[in-house]
C-alpha positions in Angstrom: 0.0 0.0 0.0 3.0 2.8 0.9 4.7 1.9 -2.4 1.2 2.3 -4.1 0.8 6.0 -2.4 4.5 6.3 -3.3 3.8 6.3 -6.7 1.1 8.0 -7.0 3.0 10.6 -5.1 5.4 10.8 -8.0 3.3 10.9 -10.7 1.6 13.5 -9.1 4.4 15.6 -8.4 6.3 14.7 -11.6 2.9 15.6 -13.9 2.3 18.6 -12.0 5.2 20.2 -11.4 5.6 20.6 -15.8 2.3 22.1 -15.8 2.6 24.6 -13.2 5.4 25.8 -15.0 3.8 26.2 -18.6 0.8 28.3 -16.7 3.5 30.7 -15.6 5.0 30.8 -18.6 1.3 31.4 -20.5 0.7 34.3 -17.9 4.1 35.8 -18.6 3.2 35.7 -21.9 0.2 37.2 -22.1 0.9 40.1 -19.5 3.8 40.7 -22.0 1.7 40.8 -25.1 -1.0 43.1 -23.0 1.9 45.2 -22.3 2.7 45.8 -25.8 -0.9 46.9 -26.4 -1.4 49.1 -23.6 -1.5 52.9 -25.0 1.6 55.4 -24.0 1.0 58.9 -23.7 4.0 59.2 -25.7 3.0 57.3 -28.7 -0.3 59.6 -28.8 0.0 62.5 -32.0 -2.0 65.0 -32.0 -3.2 65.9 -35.4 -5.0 69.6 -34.2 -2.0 71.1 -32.5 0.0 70.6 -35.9 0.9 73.5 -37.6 1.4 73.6 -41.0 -0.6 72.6 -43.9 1.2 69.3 -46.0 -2.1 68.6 -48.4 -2.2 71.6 -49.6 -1.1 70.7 -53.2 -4.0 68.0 -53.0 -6.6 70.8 -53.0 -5.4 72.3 -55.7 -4.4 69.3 -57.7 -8.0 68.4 -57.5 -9.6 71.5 -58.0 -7.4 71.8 -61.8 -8.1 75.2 -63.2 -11.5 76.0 -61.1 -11.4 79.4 -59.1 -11.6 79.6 -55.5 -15.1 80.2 -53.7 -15.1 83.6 -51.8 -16.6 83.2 -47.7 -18.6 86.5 -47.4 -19.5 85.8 -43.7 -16.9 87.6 -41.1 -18.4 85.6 -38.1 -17.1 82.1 -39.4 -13.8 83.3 -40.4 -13.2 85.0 -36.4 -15.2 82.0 -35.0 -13.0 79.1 -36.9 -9.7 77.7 -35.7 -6.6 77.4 -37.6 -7.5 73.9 -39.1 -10.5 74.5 -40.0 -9.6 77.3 -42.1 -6.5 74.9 -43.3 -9.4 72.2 -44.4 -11.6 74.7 -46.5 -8.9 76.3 -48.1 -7.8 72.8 -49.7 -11.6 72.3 -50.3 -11.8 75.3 -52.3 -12.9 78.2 -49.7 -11.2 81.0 -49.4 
């Protein structure tokens, strides 16, 4: 009977010991991978502090030989930010 419990005492220790060790290595794993997609403040651009306008020549490219459309309203042009302006000025509005 002790050689019985013996045994199973080894197999025991000898099949769990393997897996306690791959669980660890799974959970290392994925707190690596979860890492890796955590966002960092310093990976974050933002696009509105930009200054400086780099599509500019797409506006123009794609409005060929048409004129530019004249904004008659003095309230938009004081109430709209820099971008803004930057966007309707490749769309065509001046």
């Amino acid at each position: 009977m002790k050689s019985f419990q013996f045994a199973l005492i080894l197999v025991f220790s000898v099949v769990a010991v393997p897996g306690c060790m791959i669980v660890d290595e799974v959970q290392e794993i994925t707190r690596q991978s979860l890492k890796t997609l955590k966002p960092r403040a310093s990976g974050y651009r933002n696009w509105n502090e930009e200054e400086g306008d780099g599509w500019e020549f797409v506006g123009k490219e794609g409005r060929g030989h048409q004129a530019m459309q004249q904004e008659n309203d003095a309230l938009i042009k004081k109430m709209q930010s820099a971008k803004a302006r930057s966007i309707e000025r490749n769309l065509g509005i001046e």
